[in-house]
DOVEXDO-531472 format. One record per residue: residue number from 1; residue in three letters; chain; z, x, y of N, C-alpha, C in turn. Coordinates in Angstrom, 1 decimal, always signed. Each point is the difference from the previous one (the first is absolute). Example, Ala and Ser with C-alpha at 12.3 -4.5 7.8 and 13.67 -1.06 7.14 Angstrom:
DOVEXDO-531472
REC   drenvex   tiza   mike      n_Z      n_X      n_Y     ca_Z     ca_X     ca_Y      c_Z      c_X      c_Y
REC         1    ALA      A     +7.8    +13.2     -5.7     +0.0     -0.9     +1.2     +0.0     +0.9     +1.2
REC         2    SER      A     -0.7     -0.4     +1.1     +0.0     +0.9     +1.1     +0.8     -0.8     +1.1
This chain:
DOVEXDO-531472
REC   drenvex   tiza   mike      n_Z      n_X      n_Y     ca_Z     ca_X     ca_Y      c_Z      c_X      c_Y
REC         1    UNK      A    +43.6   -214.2    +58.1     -1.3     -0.2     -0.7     +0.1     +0.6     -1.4
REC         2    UNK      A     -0.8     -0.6     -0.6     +0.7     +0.0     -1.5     -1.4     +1.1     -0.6
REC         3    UNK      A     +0.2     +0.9     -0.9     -1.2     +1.1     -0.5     -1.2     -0.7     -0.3
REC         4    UNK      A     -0.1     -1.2     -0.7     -0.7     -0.9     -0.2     -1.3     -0.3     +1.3
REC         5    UNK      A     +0.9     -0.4     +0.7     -0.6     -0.5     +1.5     -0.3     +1.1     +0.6
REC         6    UNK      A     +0.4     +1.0     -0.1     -0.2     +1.7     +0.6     -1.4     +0.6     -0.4
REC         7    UNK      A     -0.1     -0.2     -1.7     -1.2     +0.4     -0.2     -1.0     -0.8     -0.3
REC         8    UNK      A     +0.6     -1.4     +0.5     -1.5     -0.9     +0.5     -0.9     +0.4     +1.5
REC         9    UNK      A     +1.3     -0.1     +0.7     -0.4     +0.5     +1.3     -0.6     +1.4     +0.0
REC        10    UNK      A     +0.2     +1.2     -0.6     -0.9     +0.9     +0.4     -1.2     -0.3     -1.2
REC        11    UNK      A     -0.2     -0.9     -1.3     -1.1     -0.5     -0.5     -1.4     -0.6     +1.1
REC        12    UNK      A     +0.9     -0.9     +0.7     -1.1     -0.5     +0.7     -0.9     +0.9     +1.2
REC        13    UNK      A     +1.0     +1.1     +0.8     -0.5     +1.0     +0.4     -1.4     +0.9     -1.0
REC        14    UNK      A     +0.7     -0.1     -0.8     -1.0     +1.4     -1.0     -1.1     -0.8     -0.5
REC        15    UNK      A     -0.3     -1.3     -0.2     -1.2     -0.5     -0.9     -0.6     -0.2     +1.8
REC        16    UNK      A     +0.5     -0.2     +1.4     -0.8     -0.6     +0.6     -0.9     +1.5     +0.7
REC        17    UNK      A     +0.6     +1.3     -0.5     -0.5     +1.4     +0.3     -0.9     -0.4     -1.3
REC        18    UNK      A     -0.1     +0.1     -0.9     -1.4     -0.1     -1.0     -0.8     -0.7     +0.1
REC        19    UNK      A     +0.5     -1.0     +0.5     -1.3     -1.2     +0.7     -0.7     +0.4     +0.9
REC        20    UNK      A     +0.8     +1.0     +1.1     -0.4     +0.1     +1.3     -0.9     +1.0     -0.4
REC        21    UNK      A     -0.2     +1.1     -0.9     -0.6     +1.0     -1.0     -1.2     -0.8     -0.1
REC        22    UNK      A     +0.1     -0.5     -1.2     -1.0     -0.7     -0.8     -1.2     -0.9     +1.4
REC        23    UNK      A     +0.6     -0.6     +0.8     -0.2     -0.8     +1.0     -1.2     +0.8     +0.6
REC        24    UNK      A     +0.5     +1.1     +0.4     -0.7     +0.9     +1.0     -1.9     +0.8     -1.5
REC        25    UNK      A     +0.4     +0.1     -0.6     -1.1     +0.0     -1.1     -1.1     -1.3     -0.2
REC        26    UNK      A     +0.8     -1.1     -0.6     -0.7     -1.3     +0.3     -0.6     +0.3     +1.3
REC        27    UNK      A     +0.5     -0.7     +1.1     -0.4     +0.4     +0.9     -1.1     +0.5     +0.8
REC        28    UNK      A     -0.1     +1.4     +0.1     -1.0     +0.6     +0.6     -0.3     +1.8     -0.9
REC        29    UNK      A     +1.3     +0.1     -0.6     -0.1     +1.7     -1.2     -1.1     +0.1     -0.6
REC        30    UNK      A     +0.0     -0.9     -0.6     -1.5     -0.6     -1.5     -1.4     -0.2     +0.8
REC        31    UNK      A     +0.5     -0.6     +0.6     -1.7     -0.2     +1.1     -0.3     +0.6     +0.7
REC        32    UNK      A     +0.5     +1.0     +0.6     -0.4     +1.4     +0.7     -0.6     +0.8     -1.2
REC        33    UNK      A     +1.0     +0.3     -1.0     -0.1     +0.9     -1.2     -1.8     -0.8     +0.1
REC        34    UNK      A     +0.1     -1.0     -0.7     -1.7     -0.4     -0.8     -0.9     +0.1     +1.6
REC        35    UNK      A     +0.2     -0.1     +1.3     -1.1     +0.6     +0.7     -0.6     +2.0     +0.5
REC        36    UNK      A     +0.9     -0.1     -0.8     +0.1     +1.6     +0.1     -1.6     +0.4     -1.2
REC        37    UNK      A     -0.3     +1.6     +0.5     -1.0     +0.1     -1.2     +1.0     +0.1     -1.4
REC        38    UNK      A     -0.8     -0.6     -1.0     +0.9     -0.5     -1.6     +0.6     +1.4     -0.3
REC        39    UNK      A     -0.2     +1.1     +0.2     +0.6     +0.7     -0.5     +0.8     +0.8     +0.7
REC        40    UNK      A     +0.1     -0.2     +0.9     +1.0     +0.3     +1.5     +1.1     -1.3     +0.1
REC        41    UNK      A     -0.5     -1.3     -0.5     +1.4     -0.8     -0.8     +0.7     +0.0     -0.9
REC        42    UNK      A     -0.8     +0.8     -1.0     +0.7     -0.2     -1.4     +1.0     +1.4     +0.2
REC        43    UNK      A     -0.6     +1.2     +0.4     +0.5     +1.2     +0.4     +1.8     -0.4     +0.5
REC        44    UNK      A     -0.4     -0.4     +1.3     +1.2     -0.9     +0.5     +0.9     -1.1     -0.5
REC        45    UNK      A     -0.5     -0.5     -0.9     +1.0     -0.7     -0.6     +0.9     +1.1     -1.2
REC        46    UNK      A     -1.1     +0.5     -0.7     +0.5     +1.2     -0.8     +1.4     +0.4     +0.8
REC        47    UNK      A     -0.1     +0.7     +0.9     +1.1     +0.5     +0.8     +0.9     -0.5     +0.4
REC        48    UNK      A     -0.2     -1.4     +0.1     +1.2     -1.1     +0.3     +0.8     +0.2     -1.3
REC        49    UNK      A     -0.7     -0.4     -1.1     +0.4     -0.3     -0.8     +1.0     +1.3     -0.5
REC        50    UNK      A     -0.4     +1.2     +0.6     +0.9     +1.1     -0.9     +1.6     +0.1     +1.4
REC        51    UNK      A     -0.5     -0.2     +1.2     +0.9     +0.0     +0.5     +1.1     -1.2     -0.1
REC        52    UNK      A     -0.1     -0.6     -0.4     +0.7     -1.0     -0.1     +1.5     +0.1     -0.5
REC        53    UNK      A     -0.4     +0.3     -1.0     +1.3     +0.8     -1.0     +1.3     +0.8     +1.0
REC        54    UNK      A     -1.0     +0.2     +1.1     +1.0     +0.9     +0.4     +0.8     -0.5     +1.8
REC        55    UNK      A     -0.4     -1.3     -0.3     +1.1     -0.9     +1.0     +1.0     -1.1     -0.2
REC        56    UNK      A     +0.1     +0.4     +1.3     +1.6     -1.2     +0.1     -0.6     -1.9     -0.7
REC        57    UNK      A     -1.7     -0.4     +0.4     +0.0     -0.7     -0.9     +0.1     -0.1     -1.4
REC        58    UNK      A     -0.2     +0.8     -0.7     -0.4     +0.3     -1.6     +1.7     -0.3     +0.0
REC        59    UNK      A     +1.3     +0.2     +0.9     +1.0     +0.0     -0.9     +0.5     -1.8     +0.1
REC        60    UNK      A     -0.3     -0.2     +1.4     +0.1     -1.1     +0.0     -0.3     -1.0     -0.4
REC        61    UNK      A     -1.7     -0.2     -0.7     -0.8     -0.5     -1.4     +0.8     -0.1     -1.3
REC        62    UNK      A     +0.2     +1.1     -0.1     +0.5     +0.1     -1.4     +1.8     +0.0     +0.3
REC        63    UNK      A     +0.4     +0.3     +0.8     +1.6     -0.8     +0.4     -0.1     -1.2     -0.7
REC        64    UNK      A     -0.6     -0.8     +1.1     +0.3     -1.2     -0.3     -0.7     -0.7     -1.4
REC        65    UNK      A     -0.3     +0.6     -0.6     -0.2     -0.1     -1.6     +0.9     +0.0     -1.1
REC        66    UNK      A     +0.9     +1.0     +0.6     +1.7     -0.4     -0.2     +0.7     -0.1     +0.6
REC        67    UNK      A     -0.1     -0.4     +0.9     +0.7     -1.3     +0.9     +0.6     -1.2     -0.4
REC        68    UNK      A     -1.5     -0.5     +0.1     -0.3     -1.5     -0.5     +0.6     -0.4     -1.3
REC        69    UNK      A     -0.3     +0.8     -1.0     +0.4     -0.7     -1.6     +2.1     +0.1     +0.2
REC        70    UNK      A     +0.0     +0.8     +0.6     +1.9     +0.9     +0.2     +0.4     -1.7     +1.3
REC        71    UNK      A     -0.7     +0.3     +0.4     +0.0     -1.4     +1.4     -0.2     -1.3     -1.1
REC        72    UNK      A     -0.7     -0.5     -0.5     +0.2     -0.9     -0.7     +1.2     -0.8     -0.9
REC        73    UNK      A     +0.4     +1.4     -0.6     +0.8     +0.1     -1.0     +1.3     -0.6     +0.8
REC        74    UNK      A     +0.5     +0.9     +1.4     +1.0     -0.4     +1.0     -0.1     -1.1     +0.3
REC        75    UNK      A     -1.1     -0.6     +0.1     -0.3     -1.6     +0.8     +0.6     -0.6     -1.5
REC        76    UNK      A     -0.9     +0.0     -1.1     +0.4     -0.7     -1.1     +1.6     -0.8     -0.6
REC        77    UNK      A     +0.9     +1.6     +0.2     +1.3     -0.1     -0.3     +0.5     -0.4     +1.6
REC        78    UNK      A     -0.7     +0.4     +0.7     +1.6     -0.2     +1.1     -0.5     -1.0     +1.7
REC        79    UNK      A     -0.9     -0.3     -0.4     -0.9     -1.3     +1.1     -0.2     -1.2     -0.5
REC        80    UNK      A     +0.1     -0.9     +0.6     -0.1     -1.6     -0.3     -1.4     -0.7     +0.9
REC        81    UNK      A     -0.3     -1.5     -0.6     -1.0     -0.1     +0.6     -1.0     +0.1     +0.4
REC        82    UNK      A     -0.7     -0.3     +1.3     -0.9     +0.4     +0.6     -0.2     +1.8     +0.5
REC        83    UNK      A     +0.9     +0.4     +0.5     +0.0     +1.4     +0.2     -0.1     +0.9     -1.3
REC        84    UNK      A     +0.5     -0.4     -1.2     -0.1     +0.3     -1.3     -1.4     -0.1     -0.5
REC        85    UNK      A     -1.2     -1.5     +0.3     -0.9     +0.1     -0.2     -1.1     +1.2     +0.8
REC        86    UNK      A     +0.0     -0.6     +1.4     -0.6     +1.5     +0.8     +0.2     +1.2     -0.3
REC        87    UNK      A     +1.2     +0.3     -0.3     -0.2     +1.7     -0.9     -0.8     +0.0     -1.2
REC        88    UNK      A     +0.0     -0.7     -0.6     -0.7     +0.0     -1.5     -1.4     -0.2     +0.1
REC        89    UNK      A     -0.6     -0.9     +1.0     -1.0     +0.0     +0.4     -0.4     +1.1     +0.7
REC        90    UNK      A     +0.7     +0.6     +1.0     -0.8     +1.3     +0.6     -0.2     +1.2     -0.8
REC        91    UNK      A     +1.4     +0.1     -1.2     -0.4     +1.2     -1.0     -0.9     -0.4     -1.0
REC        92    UNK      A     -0.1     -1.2     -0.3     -1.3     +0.3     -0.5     -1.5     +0.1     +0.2
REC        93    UNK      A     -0.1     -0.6     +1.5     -1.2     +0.1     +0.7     -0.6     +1.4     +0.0
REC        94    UNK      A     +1.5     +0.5     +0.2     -0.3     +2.0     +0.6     -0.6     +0.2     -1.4
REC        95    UNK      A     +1.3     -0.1     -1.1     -0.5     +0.6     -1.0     -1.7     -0.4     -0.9
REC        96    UNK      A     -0.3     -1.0     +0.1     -1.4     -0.4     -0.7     -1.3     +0.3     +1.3
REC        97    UNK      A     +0.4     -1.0     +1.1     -1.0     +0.6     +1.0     -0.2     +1.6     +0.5
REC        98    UNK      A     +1.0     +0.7     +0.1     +0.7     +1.4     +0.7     -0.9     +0.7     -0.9
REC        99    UNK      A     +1.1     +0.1     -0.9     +0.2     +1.3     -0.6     -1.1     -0.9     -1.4
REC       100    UNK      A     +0.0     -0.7     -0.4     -0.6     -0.4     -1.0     -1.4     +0.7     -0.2
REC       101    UNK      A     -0.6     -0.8     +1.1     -1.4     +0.3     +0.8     -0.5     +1.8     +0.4
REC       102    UNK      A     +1.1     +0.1     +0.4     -0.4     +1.3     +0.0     +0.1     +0.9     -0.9
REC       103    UNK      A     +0.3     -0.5     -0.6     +0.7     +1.2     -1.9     -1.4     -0.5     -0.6
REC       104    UNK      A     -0.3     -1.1     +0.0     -1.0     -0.2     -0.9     -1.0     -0.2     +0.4
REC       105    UNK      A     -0.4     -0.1     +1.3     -1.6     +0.0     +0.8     -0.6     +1.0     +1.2
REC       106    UNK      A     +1.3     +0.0     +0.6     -0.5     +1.3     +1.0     -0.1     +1.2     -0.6
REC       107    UNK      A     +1.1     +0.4     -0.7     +0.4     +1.0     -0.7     -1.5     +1.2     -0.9
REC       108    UNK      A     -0.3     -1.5     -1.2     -0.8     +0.3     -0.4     -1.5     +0.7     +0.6
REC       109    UNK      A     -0.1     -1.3     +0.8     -1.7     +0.3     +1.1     +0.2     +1.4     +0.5
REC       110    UNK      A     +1.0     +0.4     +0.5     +0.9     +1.0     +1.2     -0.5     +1.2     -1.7
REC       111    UNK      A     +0.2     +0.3     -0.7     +0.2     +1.1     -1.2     -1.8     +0.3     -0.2
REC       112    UNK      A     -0.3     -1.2     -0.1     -1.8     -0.2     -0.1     -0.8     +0.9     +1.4
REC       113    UNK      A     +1.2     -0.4     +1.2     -1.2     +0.4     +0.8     -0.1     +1.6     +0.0
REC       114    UNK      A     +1.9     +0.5     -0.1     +0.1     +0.7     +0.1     -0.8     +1.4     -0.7
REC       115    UNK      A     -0.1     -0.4     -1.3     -0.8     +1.2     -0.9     -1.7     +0.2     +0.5
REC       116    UNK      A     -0.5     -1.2     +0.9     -1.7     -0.1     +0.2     +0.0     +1.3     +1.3
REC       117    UNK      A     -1.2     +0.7     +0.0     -0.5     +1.0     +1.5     -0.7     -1.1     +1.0
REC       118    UNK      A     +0.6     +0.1     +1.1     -0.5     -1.1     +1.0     -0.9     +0.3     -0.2
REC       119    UNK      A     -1.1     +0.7     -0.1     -1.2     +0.2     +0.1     -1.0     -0.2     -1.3
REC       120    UNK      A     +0.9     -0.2     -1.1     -0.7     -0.6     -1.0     -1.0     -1.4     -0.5
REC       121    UNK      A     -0.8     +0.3     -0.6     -1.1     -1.3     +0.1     +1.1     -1.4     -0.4
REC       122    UNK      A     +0.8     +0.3     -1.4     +1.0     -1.5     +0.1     +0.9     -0.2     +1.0
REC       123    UNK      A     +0.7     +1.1     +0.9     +1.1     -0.7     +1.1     -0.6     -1.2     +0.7
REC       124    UNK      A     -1.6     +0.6     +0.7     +0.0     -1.8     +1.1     -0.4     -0.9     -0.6
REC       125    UNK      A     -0.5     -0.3     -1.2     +0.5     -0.9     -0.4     +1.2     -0.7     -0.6
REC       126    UNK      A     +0.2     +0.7     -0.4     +1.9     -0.1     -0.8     +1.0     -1.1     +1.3
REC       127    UNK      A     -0.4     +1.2     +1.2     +0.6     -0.6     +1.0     -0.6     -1.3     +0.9
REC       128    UNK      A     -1.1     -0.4     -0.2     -0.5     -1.1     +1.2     +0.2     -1.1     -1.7
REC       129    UNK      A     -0.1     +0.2     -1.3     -0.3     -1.0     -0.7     +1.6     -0.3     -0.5
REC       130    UNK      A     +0.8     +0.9     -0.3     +1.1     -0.3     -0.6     +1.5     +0.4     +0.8
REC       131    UNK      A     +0.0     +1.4     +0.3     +0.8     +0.0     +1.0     +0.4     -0.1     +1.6
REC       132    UNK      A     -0.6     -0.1     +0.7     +0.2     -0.9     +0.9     +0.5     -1.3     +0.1
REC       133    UNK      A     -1.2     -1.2     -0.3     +0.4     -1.2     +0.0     +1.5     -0.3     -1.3
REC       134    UNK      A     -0.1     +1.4     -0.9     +1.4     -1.1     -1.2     +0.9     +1.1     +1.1
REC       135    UNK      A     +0.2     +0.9     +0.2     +1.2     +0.7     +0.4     +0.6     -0.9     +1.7
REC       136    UNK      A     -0.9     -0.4     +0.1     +0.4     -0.9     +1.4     +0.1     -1.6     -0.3
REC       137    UNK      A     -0.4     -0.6     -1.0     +0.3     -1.3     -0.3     +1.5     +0.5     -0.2
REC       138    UNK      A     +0.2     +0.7     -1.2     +1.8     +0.1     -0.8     +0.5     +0.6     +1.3
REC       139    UNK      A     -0.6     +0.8     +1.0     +0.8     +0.0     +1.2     +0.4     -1.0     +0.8
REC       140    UNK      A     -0.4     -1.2     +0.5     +0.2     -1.3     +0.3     +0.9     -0.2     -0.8
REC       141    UNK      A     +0.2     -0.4     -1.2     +0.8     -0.7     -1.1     +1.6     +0.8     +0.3
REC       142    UNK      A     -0.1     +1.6     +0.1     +1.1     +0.8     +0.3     +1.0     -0.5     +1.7
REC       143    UNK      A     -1.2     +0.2     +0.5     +0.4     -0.4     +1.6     +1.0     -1.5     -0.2
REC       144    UNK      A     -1.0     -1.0     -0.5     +0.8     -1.2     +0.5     +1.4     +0.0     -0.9
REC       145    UNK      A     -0.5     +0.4     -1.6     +2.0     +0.3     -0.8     +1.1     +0.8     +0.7
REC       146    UNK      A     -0.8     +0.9     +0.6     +1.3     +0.7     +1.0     +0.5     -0.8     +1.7
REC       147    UNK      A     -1.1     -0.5     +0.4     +1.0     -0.8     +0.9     +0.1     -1.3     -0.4
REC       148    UNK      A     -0.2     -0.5     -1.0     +0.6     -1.2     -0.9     +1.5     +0.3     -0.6
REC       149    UNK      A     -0.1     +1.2     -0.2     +1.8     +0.5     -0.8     +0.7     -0.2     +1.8
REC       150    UNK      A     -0.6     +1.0     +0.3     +0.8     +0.1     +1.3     +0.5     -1.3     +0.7
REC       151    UNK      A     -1.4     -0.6     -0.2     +0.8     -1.8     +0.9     +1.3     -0.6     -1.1
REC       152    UNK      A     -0.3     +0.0     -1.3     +1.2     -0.4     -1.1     +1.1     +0.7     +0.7
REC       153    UNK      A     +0.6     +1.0     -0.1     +0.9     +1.0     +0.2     +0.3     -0.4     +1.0
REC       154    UNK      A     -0.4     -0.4     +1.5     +0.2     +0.1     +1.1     +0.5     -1.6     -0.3
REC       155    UNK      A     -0.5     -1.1     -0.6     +0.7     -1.2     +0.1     +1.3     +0.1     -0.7
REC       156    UNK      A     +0.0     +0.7     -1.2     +1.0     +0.5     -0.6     +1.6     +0.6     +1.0
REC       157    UNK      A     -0.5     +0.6     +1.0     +0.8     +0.2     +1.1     +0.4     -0.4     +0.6
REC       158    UNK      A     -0.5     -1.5     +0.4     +0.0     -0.8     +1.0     +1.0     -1.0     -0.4
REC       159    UNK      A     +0.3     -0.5     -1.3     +0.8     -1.0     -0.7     +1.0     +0.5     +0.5
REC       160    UNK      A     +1.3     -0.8     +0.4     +1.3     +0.3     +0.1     +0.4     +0.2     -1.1
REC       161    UNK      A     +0.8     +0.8     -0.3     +0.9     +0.6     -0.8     +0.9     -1.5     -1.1
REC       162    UNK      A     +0.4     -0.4     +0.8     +0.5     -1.1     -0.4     -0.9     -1.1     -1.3
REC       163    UNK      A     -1.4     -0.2     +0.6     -1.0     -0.8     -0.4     -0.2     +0.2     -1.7
């Protein structure tokens, strides 16, 4: 197996753990958070948010952030074809949907919510008018780029070598 194909194959593992992430937020994370009292969700998100930093996802997020561009580059010079296309498609899905989205939309909401006192007169609104519905829309948009890379990558796999 060629390093190429090696770190497609554990690519497609690591974006479909971010999906599975993001998935579980979409999901039912966000909608529990917003039936919660508002400031017993924002509180809790707060803490998501600081914990974060300090897991095996945060490395895997931002892994595959350089991953992808270092994975592309590999596909570029040394893949042909179809298998050649599916890598380039999946690093860039990660990179604009993934990490794009998150650098520039969760990131930011996430810094906003962070500085408000759950209990302050702007948090519930902040959160039922802007953060909620945008931090979980760009969450959808995340979810589906990461198991969109992941399906690329995994077709990416699947080509014979030969092809």
């Amino acid at each position: 197996m060629s390093a190429v194909l090696a770190l497609t194959a554990v690519s497609v593992i690591a974006c479909a753990l971010v999906a599975g992430v993001f998935l579980a937020f979409s999901d039912f994370v966000m909608r529990s958070l917003d039936q919660t009292a508002r400031s017993g969700g924002i509180e809790t998100m707060q803490v998501i948010n600081r914990e974060v930093f300090r897991t095996v996802f945060m490395v895997v997020l931002v892994g595959m952030s350089i991953v992808s561009p270092v994975l592309m580059a590999l596909a570029w010079w040394q893949m042909h074809g179809a298998a050649q296309a599916w890598v380039l498609s999946g690093g860039a899905l990660y990179m604009v949907l993934v990490f794009g989205v998150t650098v520039a939309g969760n990131v930011p909401l996430n810094i906003r919510l962070e500085i408000m006192s759950p209990a302050s007169p702007e948090a519930a609104p902040f959160w039922t008018h802007e953060f909620y519905p945008r931090w979980t829309g760009l969450n959808h948009v995340r979810t589906f780029g990461a198991a969109a890379a992941a399906c690329c990558f995994l077709l990416a796999c699947l080509i014979p070598v030969h092809a």
